[in-house]
C-alpha positions in Angstrom: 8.9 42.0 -8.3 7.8 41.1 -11.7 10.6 42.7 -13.5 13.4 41.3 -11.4 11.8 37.7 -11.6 11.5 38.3 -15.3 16.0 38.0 -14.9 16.0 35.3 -12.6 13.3 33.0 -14.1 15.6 31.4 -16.8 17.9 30.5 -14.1 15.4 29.4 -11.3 14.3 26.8 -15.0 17.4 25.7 -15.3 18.1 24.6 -11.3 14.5 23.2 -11.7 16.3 20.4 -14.6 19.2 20.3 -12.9 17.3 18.8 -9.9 15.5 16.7 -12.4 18.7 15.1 -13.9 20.2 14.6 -10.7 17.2 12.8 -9.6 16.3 15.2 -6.8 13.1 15.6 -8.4 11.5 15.6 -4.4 13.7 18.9 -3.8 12.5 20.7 -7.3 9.1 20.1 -6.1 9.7 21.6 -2.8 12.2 24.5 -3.4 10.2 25.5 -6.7 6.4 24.5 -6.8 3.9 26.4 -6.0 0.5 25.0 -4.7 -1.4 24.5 -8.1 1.1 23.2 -9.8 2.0 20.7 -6.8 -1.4 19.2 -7.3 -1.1 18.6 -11.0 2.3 17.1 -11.0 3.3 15.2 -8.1 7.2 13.9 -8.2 6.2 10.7 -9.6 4.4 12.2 -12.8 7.3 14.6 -13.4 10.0 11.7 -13.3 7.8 9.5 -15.8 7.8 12.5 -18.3 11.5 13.1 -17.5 11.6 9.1 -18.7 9.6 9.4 -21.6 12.1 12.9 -22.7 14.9 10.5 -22.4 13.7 7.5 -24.0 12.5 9.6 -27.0 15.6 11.9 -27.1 18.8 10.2 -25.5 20.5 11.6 -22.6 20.3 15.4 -21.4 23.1 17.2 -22.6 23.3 21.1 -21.9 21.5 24.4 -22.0 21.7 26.1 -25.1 19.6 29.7 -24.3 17.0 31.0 -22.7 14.3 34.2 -22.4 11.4 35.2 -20.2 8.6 37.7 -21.0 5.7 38.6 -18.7 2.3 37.5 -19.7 -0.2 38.6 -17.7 0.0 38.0 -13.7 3.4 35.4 -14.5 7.1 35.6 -16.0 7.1 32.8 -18.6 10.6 31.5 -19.2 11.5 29.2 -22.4 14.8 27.2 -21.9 16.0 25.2 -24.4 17.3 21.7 -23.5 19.7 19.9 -26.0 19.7 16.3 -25.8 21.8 13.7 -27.8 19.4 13.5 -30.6 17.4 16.4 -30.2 16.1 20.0 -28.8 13.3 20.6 -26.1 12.0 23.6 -25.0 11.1 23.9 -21.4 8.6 26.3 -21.0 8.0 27.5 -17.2 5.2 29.6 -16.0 6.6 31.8 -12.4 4.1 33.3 -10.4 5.1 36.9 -8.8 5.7 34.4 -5.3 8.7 33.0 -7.8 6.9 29.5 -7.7 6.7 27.3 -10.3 3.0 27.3 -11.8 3.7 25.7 -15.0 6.0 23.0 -16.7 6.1 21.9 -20.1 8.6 20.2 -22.4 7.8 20.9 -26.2 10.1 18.7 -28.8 11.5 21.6 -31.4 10.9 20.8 -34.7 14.4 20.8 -36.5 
């Protein structure tokens, strides 16, 4: 299970921002989170950071690569994000389920 979620975690990140953008943040939470995340970061709190990313860094653009190891008991994917004045990484943590456990966005230093 591990090894096949390890190919389909950068994709399963990248539908989790695309919901985001779209502002369909209620279906990322419910097609991708898993129980301990859902706690943490409740639709509202995940559309304010979404705010802040934009506000600091202009206007999603694209995808610009992605990899996934395994750490441990989860596939940790790193996306990056290009936006019109700067780079993101979104780093997700996938549980062997294929739920979202972790979400961060981490400004690359250029």
């Amino acid at each position: 299970m591990m090894r096949a979620l390890l190919g389909e975690a950068p994709e399963l990140a990248k539908e989790v921002v695309r919901a985001i953008v779209e502002s369909r943040i209620d279906d990322a939470v419910t097609n991708y989170f898993g129980a301990e995340i859902s706690v943490v970061l409740t639709p509202d709190k995940l559309a304010r950071a979404w705010g802040d990313l934009v506000a600091s860094f202009g206007e999603w653009e694209d995808f610009t690569g992605s990899a996934a190891v395994i750490s441990g008991d989860y596939v940790v994917a790193e996306t990056r994000l290009e936006f019109e004045a700067g780079t993101v990484t979104c780093r997700s943590t996938w549980s062997a389920e294929g739920r979202l456990a972790g979400l961060y966005f981490v400004p690359v230093a250029e």
